[in-house]
DRENDO-1510 file (C-alpha; in Angstrom, 1 decimal, always signed):
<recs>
REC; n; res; u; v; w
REC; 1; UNK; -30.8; +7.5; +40.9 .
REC; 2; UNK; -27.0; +7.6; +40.7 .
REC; 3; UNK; -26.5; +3.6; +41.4 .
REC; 4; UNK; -29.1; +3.6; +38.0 .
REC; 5; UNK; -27.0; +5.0; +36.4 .
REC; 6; UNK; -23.7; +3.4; +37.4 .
REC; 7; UNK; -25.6; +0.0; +36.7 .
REC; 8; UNK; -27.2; +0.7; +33.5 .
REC; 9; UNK; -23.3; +0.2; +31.5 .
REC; 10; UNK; -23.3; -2.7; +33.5 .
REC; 11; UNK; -26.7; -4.4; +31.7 .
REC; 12; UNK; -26.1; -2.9; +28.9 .
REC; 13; UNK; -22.7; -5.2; +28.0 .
REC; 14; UNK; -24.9; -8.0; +29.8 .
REC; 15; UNK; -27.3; -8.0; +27.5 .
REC; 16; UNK; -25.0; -7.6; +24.2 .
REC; 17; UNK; -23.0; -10.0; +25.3 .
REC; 18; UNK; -25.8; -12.7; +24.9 .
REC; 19; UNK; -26.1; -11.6; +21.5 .
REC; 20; UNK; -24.6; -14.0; +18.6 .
REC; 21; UNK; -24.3; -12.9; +15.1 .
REC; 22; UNK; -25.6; -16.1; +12.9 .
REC; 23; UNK; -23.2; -16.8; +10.0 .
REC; 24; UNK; -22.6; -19.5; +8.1 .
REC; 25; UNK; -17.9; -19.6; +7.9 .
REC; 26; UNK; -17.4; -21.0; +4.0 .
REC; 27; UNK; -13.9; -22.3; +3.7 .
REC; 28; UNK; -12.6; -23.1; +0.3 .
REC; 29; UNK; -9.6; -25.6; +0.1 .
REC; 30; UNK; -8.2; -26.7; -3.2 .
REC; 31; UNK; -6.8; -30.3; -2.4 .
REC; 32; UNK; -5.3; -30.6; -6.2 .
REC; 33; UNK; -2.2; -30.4; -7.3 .
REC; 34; UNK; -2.7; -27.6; -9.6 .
REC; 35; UNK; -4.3; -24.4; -9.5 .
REC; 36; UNK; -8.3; -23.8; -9.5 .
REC; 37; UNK; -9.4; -20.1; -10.7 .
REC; 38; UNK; -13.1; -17.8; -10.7 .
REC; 39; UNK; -14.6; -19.7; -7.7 .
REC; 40; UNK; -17.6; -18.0; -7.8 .
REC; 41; UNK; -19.8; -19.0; -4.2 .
REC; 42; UNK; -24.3; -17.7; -4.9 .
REC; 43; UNK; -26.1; -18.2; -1.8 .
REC; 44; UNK; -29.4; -16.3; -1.0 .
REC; 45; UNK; -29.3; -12.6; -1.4 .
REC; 46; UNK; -25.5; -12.6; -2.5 .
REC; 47; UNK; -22.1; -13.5; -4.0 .
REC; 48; UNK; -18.7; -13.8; -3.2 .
REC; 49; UNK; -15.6; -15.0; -4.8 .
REC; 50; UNK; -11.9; -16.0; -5.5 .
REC; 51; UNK; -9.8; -15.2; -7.8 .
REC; 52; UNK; -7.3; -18.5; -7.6 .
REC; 53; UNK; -6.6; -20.8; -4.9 .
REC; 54; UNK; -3.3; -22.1; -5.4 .
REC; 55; UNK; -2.4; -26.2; -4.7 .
REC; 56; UNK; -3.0; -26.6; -0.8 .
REC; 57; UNK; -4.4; -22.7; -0.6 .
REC; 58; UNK; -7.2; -22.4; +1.6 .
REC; 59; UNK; -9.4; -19.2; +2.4 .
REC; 60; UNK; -12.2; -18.9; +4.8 .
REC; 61; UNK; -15.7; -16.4; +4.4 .
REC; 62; UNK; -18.6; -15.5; +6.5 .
REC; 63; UNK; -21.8; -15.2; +4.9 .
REC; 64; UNK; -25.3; -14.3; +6.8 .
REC; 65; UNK; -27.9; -16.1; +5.0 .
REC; 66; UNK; -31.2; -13.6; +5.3 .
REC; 67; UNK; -33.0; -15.9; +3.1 .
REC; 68; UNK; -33.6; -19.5; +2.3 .
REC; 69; UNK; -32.1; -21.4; -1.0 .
REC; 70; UNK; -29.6; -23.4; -2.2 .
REC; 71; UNK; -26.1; -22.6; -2.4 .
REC; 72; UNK; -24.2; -22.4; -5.8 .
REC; 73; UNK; -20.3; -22.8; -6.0 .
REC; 74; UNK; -18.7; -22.7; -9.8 .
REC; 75; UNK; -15.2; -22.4; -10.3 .
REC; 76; UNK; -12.4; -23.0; -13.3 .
REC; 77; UNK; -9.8; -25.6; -13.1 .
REC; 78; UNK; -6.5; -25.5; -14.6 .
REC; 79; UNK; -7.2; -26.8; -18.0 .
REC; 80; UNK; -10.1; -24.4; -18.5 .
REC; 81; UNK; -13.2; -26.8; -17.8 .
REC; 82; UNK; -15.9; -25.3; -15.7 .
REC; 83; UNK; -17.2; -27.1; -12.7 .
REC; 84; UNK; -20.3; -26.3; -10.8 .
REC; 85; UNK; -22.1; -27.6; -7.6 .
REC; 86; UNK; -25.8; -26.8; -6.6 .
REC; 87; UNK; -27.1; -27.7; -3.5 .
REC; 88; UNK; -26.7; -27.4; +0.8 .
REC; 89; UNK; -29.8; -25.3; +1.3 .
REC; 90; UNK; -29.1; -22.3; +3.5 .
REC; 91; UNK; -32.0; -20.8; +5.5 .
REC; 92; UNK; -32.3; -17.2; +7.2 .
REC; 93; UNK; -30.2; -17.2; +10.5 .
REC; 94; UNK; -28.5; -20.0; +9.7 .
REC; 95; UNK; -25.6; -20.9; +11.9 .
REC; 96; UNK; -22.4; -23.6; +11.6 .
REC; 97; UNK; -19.4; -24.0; +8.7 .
REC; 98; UNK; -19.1; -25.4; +5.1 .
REC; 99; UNK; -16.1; -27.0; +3.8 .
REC; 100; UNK; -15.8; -26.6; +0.2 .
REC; 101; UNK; -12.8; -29.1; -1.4 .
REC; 102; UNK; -12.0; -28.2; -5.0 .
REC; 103; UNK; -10.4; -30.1; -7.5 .
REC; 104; UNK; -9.3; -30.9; -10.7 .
REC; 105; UNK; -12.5; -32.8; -11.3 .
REC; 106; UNK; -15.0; -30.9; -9.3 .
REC; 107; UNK; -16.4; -30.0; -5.7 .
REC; 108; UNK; -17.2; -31.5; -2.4 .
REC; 109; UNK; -18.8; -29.9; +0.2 .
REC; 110; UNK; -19.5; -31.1; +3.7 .
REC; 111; UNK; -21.8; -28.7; +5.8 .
REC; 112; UNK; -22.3; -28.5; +9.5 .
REC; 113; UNK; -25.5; -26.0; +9.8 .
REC; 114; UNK; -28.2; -25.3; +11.9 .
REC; 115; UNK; -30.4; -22.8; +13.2 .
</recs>
């Protein structure tokens, strides 16, 4: 009974250490020359967002999709025009990155996602 329970720590960390959180890393990049402001990133069941991303500035998120739809990305470039991208469906327990390039004249994403 006492070698159970020296074990059972043991199986425990075994078993959660099999275990992988499914997240989808969202990394925004603004590859102009000037600055990009109220990047807004929807996906299924939330929001997150930026204030500014300065020339070169890059920041990185991790979102858990628990449903599936489309992902929406707006943001505000210097002069004030509003740019928006719609698409990159994201499904529940999705797993892999997407890399969001903004600039002056509006957003391309490249996504490496599966299940």
């Amino acid at each position: 009974m006492k070698s159970l329970r020296l074990i059972s720590p043991f199986i425990l960390c075994f078993a959660l250490a099999g275990c992988h959180a499914h997240v989808v890393r969202v990394t925004l990049s603004n590859t102009s020359t000037d600055i990009v402001k109220t990047i807004i990133v929807d996906y299924p069941t939330a929001t997150f967002g930026k204030d500014k991303l300065s020339p070169g500035e890059t920041f990185s998120y991790a979102i858990k999709p628990l449903e599936t739809g489309m992902i929406r990305i707006q943001f505000t470039d210097a002069q004030g025009s509003i740019h928006t991208y719609n698409g990159t469906t994201l499904h529940k327990n999705d797993d892999g990155s997407l890399e969001v390039k903004l600039s002056q004249s509006g957003v391309a994403v490249s996504a490496k996602i599966g299940s």
